[in-house]
SERO-4910 file (N, C-alpha, C, O; in steps of 0.05 Angstrom, whole numbers):
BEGIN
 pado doro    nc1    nc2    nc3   cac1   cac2   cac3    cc1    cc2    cc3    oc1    oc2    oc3
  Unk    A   1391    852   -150   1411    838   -165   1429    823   -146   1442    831   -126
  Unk    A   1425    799   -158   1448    782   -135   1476    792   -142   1483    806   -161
  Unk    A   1493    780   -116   1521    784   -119   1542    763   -136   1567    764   -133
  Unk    A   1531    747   -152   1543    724   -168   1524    723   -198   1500    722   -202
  Unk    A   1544    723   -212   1540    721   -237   1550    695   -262   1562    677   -250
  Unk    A   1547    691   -285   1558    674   -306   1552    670   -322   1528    666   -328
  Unk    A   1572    669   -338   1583    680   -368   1572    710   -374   1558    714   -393
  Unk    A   1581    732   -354   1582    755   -357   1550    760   -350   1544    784   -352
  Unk    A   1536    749   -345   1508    761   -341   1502    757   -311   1513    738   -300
  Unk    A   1485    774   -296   1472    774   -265   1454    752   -259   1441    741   -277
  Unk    A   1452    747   -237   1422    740   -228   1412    757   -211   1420    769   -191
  Unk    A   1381    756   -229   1365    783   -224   1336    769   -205   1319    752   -211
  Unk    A   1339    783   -187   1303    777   -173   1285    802   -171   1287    825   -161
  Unk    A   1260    785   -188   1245    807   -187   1219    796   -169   1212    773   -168
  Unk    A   1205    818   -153   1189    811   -133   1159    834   -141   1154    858   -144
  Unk    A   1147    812   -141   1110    831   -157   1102    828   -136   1117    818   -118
  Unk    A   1080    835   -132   1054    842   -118   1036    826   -137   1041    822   -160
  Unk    A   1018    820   -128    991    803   -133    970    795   -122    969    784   -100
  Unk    A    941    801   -141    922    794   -124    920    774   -115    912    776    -92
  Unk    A    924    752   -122    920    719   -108    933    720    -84    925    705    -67
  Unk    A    953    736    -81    975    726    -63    985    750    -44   1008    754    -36
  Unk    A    963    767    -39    970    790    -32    990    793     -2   1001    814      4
  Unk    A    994    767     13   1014    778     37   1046    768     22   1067    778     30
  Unk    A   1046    747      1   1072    749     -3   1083    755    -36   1105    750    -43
  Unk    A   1058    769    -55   1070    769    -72   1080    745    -94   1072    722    -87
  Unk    A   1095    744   -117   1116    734   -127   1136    741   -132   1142    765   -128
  Unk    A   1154    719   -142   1181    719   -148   1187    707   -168   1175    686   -175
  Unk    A   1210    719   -184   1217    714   -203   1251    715   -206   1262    734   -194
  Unk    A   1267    698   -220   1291    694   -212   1300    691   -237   1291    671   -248
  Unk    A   1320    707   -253   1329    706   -280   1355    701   -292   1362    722   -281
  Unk    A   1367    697   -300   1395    697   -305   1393    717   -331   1378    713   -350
  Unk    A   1408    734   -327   1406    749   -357   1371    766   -356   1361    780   -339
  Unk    A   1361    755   -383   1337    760   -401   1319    729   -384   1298    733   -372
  Unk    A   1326    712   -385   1323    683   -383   1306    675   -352   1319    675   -331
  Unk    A   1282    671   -352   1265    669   -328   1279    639   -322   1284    625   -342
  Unk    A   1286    628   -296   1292    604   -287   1281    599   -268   1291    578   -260
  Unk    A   1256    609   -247   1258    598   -236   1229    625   -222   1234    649   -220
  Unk    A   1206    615   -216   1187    635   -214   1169    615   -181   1169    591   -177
  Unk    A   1158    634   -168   1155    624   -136   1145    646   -125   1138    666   -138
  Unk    A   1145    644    -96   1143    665    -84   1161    685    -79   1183    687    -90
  Unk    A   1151    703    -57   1165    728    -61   1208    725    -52   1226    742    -54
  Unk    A   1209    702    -45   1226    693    -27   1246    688    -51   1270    692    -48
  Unk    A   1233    676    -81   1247    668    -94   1265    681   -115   1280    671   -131
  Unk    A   1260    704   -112   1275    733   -129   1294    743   -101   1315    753   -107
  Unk    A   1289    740    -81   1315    748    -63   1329    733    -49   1346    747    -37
  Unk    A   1332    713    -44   1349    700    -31   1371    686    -48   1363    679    -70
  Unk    A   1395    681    -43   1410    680    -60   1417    647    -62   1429    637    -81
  Unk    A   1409    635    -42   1413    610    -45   1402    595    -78   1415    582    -95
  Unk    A   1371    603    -78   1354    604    -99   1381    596   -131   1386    576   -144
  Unk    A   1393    626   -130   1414    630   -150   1436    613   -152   1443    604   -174
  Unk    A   1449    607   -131   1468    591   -126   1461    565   -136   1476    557   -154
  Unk    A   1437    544   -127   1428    529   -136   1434    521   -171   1443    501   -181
  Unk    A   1422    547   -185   1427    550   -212   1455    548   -224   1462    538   -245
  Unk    A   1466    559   -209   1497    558   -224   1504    541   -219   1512    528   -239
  Unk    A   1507    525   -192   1513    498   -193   1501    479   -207   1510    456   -204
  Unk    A   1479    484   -224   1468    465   -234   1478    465   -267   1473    446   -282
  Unk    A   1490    483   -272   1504    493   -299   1533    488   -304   1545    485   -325
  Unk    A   1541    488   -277   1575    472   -285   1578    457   -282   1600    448   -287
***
């Protein structure tokens, strides 16, 4: 769970495992319930990823 949120909800990264992609996995990057934004494993943890998003909303 990132450290920044809006309109009361998190941004959440979630990071799978996968056969296609077995040294890095995926990523998945959500606000809330709400998938925004799906990549590699890099893209459920880094927070820039998130930041991006909210700036792109105000």
């Amino acid at each position: 769970m990132h450290q920044i949120e809006q309109d009361g909800k998190p941004f959440i990264g979630v990071e799978l495992g996968c056969d296609w992609e077995a040294e890095h996995g995926i990523g998945i990057l959500l606000h809330g319930e709400k998938p925004l934004e799906i990549g590699g494993a890099d893209t459920a943890i880094l927070l820039w990823f998130a930041k991006k998003h909210l700036r792109e909303q105000s």
